[in-house]
N, C-alpha and C positions, 0 to 999 in steps of 0.2 A: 446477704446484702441485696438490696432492693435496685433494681434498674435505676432510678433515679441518683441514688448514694453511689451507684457505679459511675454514670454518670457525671456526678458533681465531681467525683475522686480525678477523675479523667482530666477534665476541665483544670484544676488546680495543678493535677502535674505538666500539661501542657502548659500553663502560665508558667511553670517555676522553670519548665525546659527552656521557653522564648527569654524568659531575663538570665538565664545562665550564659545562652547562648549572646543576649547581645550585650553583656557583660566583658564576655572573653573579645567580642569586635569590637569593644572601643579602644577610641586612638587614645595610645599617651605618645609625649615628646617630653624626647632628652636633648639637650643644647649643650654645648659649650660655646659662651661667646668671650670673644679677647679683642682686646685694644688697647689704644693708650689711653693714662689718666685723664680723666674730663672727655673724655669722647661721647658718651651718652650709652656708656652700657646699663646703668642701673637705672635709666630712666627707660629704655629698650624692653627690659628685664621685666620691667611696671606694668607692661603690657599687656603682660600674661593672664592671660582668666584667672579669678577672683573665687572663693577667697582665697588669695595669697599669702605663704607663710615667707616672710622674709629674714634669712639667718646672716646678720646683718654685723663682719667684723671690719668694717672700714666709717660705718657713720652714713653711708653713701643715699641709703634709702628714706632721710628724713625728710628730704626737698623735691622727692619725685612725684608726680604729678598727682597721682592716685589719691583717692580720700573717700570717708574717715579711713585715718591708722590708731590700732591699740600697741601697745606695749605688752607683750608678755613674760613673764616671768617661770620658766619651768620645773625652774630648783624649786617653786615655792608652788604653782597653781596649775591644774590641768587648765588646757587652752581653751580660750574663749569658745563660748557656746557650749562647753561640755561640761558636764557636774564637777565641782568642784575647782571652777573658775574661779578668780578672782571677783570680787564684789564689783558690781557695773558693767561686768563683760559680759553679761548672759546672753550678748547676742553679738556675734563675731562681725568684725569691720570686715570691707575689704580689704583692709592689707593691714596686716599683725607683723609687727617687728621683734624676734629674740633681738638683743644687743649682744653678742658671741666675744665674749674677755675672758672665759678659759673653755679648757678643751670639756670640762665637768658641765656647762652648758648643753655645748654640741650633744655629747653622748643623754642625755635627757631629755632633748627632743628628738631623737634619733629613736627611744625609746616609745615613744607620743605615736611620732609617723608609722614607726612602726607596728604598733597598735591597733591601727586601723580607726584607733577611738580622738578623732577630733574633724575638725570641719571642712579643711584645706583643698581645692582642688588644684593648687600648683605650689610650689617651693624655689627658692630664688636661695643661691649660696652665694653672698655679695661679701666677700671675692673669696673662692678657693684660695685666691694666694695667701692671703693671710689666714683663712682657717688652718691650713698647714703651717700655718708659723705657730698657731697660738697648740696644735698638735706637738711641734717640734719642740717649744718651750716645756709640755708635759713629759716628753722622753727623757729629756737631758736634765731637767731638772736646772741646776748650778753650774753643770757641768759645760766642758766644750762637746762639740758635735763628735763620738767616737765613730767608727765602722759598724758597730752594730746597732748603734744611734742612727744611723742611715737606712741601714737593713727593714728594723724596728716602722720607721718614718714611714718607709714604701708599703709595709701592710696593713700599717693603720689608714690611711691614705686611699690606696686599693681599696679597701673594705668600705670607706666612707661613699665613693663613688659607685661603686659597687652595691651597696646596700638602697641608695637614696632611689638608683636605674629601680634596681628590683621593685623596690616598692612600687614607683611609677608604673611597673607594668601588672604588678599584680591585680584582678580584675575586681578583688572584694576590700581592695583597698580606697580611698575616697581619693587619693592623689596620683594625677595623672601625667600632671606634666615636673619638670626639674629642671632648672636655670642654674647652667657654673658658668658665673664670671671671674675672670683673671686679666693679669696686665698681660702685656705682650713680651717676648724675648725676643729681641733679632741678635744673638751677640753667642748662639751658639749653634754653629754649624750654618752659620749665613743667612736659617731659614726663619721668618717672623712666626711662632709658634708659639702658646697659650704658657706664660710664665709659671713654672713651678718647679721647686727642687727635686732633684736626684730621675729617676729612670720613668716617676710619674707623669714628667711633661713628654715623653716620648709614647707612652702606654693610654695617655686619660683618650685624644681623639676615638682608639677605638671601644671606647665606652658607653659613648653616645650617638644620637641619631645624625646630629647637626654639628657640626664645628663652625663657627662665624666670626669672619676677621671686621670688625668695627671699623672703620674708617672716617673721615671727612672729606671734602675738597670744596675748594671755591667754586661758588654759584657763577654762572657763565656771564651774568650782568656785574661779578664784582661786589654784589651785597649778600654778605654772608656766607654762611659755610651749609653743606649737604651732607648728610650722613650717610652711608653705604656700607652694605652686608654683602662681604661675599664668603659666596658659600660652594666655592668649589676651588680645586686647589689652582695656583696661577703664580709661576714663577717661586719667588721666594714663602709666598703666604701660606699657610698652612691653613686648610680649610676642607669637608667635604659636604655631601649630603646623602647620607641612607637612604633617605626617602626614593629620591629621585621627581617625586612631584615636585616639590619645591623650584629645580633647577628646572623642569621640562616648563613650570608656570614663569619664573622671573628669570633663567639663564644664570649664568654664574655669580651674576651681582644684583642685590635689591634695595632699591632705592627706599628709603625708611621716611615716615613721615617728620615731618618738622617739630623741631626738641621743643619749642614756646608757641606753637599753635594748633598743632598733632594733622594740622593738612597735609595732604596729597602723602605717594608715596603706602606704605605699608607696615605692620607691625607683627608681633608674635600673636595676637589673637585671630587676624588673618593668615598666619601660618598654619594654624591649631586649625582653623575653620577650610582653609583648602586642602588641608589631611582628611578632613571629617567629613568631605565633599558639598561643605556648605557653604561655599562659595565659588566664586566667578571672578576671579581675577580680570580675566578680557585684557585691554592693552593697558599699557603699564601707565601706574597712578587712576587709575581710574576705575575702581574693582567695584562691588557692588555683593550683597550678599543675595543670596538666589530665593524668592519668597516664594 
């Protein structure tokens, strides 16, 4: 081998070291956000860097802000942008909607993600709560809900969450970030906590990075209402932050930008961006990305 060939060899494995290496440093974020119906979780959700895979079994994601959306189909077509798309998809929207009506969906694009082979750099589960129903209906079939129907529920369930995190962190996977939204429960054990059946609404917070209680309140002039993330626990709310930047940059609650004009205030792509240190939050509402 000739000095030069030594050389060049050198050179390649030092490139392949520095993208391994800044492969395993990139951020991902795992969320769970909860609120009440109509609050603006799937519009929050929207926020997420792009392109977006949204598994979508409530309808929620047809009117949120974001655009173009495709429709995918996975029982029938690999997902847009990748061989064996659907005819016209050959090049992925921002934000791809599954429509999620059985659980033979889910496990198909579960399949996808887990592959590594399509385009996605975030995923949006609009609403766990119902994927777990449309779960629950595949367990039981006809049937009523038995004991081992429960059992069953909790590690299909687990595994779902479970599976969708890992992915997110894996470094040679293209998806980085994961959104579970769900309704709220205040009606067990007093505490307002992320709705879902059986031992998974006590187990999902510590799955994820972020747990985030959805909120509104009246705007201090009386017009309109304000949206508010808190992300740390407080009283009855069930909420944390892994992170800890998050909470050290906006404090326990963050004030979200406005649902029909996206001013002032904050989003999840500012979130993603103050993990990834590429931003400057500074005093609140007023952040700035750092050039």
């Amino acid at each position: 081998m000739t000095q030069q060939q030594y050389d060049q060899q050198a050179v390649v494995a030092q490139v392949a070291q520095v993208a391994e290496v800044a492969a395993w440093q990139r951020s991902s974020f795992t969320a769970v956000i909860h609120g009440e119906s109509g609050g603006g979780k799937s519009t929050l959700a929207d926020s997420v860097p792009g392109p977006r895979l949204v598994l979508d079994a409530e309808g929620g994601s047809e009117y949120t802000p974001s655009w173009p959306k495709q429709i995918w189909n996975p029982l029938l077509y690999a997902p847009p942008g990748v061989q064996g798309c659907e005819p016209g998809q050959e090049v992925c929207a921002e934000t791809v909607r599954v429509i999620v009506r059985d659980w033979a969906t889910w496990a198909r694009v579960h399949q996808w993600l887990d592959s590594g082979m399509h385009p996605f750099k975030s995923a949006i589960l609009d609403s766990l709560t119902e994927i777990q129903k449309r779960c629950r209906d595949a367990i039981r079939g006809t049937e009523r809900m038995q004991t081992q129907h429960w059992g069953d529920l909790l590690i299909e369930m687990e595994a779902v969450v479970r599976r969708m995190r890992d992915i997110a962190k894996d470094p040679a996977n293209p998806l980085q970030n994961v959104i579970f939204l769900t309704l709220t429960d205040d009606k067990n054990g007093g505490l307002f906590r992320p709705f879902l059946q059986g031992s998974l609404q006590k187990a999902l917070p510590g799955f994820v990075d972020l747990v985030g209680f959805l909120y509104t309140e009246q705007a201090a002039d009386g017009q309109g209402l304000l949206r508010r993330l808190m992300i740390q626990p407080y009283g009855q709310y069930v909420a944390k932050d892994r992170t800890h930047v998050l909470s050290r940059t906006f404090g326990s609650v963050v004030a979200l930008k406005d649902i029909d004009t996206g001013a002032g205030g904050y989003d999840l792509t500012d979130f993603i961006n103050i993990l990834e240190g590429r931003y400057n939050a500074g005093p609140a509402n007023t952040g700035g990305i750092q050039q």
